[in-house]
Steps between C-alpha positions, in 0.01 A plus 500: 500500500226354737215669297396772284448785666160564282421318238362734205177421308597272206308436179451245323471459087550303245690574162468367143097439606217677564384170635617510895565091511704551194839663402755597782436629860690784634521607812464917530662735732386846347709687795808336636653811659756377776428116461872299536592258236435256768134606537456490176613184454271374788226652361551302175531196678156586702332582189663185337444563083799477308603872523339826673601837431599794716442867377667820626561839398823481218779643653602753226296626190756384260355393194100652582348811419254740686240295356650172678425697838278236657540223253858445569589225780796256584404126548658232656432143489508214719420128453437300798867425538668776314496832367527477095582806276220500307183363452213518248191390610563676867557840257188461286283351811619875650435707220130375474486582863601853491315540137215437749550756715666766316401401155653376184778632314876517518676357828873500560715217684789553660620127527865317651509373095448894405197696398190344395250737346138319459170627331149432657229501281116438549292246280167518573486400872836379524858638586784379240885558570812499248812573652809544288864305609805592574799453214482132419732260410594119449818274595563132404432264809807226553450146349613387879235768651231363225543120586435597885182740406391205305626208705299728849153501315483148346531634128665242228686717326338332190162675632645839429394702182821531267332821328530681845831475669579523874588863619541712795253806422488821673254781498560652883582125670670131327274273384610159323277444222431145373304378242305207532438320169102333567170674713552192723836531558470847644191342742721279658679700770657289794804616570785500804425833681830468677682413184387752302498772761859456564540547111333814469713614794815460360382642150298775618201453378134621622286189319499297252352577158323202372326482146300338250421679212143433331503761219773723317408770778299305770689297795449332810708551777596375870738636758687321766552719777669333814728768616159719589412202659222378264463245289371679194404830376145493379615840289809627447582856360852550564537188299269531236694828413824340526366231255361766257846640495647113450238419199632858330835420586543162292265609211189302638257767411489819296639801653191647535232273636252414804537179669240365720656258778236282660568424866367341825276224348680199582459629862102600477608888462491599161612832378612687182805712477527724183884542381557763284833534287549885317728548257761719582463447843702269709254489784205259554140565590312305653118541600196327653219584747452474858257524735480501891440154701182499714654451879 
């Protein structure tokens, strides 16, 4: 492809803040009728944050009603390298946008991971999204697969948290999630990019899930992201839904229960991702705000 043919206008928010130098930037595409995969693509390498989003008609009414008509939209995601199946922060960054122009309420996702429903809400001036994952689940991550993970970002394996095991979580993409056992531990991020991409290759996996937790329902998290061709994730909702499903899964938190993840500060953009765990209900929520970048 020598160029694109015409670029579209693409927006730019933030998610998990209504602050626009904090949480996660997302790059917007609200129509992406006839762009290629490879336009896309270049498009998210133009716009250069760690995922953009591309939004199109759904290409069959399964699983909407006549009062979807309008609200109802397949998205597509792209890093700067690669596409991924799904992405949080890109989704709620989108829904604020569109709960800007055609108001809040109920939105559905059709997604490559499956469909992704999400709720906009307004409090007081600002936009809030909660989208709701796919069926989660967890696997055990190889002790060979574990000493490379490990050996890629530096970590003694001393300077892990024993209370929260290593996992592969998934809630619509693979996330490893590893505890880190001290605040300071979890600031120290210096690791091989090649290394480590090369892992997550081979395993699958969209970032890492790193965390600290402060409080029985408070933690701090970080996420590695070298296959989209960034070093970190300021914040990450694909994983923090994965990881609400992992803390459930091994009995680290009631059944019922609202996590608050705290992500980006180590990196100067701070935002707040609300996880929220029904009983009953296999599927994670997760929620923040959002709020457009000034150009």
């Amino acid at each position: 492809m020598n160029s694109i043919r015409e670029t579209p206008d693409v927006l730019r928010y933030t998610a998990f803040s209504d602050d626009p130098e904090g949480g996660n930037p997302a790059g917007i595409v609200l129509d992406a009728t006839g762009l290629s995969d490879e336009e896309m693509l270049a498009i998210a390498a133009e716009v250069g944050y760690s995922e953009s989003a591309f939004l199109t008609a759904p290409s069959d009414s399964a699983g909407s009603s006549t009062s979807d008509v309008g609200r109802a939209y397949a998205i597509r995601y792209f890093s700067p390298k690669a596409e991924v199946p799904f992405c949080g922060h890109a989704t709620v960054a989108t829904a604020v946008a569109l709960g800007e122009r055609i108001g809040p309420g109920d939105l559905i996702f059709t997604t490559k991971a499956g469909t992704v429903p999400v709720t906009v809400t307004r409090e007081g001036e600002a936009l809030r999204a909660t989208l709701t994952s796919v069926e989660p689940h967890i696997e055990e991550i190889a002790a060979d697969d574990l000493a490379e993970a490990l050996a890629a970002l530096d970590w003694p394996a001393g300077d892990l948290d024993p209370a929260l095991p290593p996992r592969i979580a998934f809630a619509g993409a693979r996330h490893l999630v590893l505890a880190a056992a001290t605040r300071e531990r979890l600031a120290r991020l210096a690791y091989d990019f090649a290394r480590l991409e090369a892992l997550m290759h081979r395993l699958d996996l969209t970032t890492l899930q790193l965390v600290w937790r402060a409080s029985a329902e408070v933690f701090h998290v970080r996420a590695p992201f070298p296959v989209g061709g960034v070093v970190e994730d300021p914040a990450t909702g694909a994983a923090a839904a994965a990881f609400g499903a992992y803390a459930r899964e091994l009995g680290l938190v009631p059944e019922a229960t609202v996590l608050t993840l705290h992500q980006g500060e180590d990196m100067g953009r701070p935002g707040v991702l609300t996880v929220e765990l029904r009983e009953g209900d296999r599927r994670i929520r997760v929620g923040g705000a959002g709020t457009r970048i000034s150009a």
